[in-house]
C-alpha positions as CSV (number, residue, x, y, z in Angstrom):
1,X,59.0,35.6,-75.5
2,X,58.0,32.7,-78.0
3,X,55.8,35.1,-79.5
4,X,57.5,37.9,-79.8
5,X,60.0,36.2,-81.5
6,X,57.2,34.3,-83.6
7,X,56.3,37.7,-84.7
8,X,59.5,39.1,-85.9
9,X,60.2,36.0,-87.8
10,X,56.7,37.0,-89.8
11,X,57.5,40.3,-90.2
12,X,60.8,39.3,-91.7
13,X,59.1,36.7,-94.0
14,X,56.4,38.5,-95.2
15,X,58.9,41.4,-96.2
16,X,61.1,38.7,-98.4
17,X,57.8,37.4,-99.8
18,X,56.7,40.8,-101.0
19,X,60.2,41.6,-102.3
20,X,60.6,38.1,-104.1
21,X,56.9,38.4,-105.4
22,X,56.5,35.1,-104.0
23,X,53.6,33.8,-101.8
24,X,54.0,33.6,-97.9
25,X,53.2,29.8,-96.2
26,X,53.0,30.4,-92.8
27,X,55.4,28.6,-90.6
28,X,54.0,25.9,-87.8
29,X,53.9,27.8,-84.7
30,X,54.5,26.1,-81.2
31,X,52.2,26.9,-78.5
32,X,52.6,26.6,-74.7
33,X,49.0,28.3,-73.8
34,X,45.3,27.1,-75.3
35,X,43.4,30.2,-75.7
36,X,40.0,31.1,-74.5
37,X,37.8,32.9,-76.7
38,X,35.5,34.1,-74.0
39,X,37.3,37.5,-72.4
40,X,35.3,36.4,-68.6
41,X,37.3,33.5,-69.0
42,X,41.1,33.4,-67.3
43,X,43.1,30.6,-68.8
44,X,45.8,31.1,-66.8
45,X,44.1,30.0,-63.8
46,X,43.4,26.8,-66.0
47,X,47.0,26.3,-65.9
48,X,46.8,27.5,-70.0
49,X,44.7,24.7,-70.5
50,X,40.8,24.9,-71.8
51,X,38.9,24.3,-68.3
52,X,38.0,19.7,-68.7
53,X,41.2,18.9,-70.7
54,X,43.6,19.0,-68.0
55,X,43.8,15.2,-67.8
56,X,45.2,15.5,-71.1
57,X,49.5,16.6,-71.9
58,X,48.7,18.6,-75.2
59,X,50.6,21.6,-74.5
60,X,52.9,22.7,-76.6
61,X,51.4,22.0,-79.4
62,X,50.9,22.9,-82.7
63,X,48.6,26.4,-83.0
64,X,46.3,27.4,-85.5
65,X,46.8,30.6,-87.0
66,X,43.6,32.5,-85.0
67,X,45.5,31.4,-82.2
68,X,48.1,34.0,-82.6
69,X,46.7,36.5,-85.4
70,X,43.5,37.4,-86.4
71,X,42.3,36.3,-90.0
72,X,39.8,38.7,-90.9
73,X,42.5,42.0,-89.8
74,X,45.0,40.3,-92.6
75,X,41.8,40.3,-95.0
76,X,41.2,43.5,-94.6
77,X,44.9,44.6,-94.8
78,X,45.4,42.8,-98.7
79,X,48.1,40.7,-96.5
């Protein structure tokens, strides 16, 4: 739900920035899962943690943007 909501707030932001003429700085997003970048990988049986960093509390924490969006689709859009 995070997300969703994470996403709607962009949506709204990027709209007023585009209307204003003003240039978007993307708001620090909280996240409760680490992501994988291997798709034979399942996080969630890592408990959302990157498998050897479960001795370590890191989640939530503060997501980079590939996290949740993909840089090169917003390249390609003029985003």
């Amino acid at each position: 739900r995070a997300l969703e909501a994470y996403i709607a707030e962009l949506r709204d932001a990027l709209a007023l920035a585009r209307a204003l003429k003003r240039t978007l700085i993307l708001p620090r997003w909280i996240c409760y899962c680490d992501r994988l970048w291997s798709g034979s990988d399942d996080i969630f049986h890592f408990n959302c943690m990157y498998p050897g960093s479960q001795d370590g509390q890191f989640v939530p924490f503060t997501c980079p943007m590939d996290h949740v969006l993909s840089p090169s689709v917003w390249l390609k859009s003029g985003v």
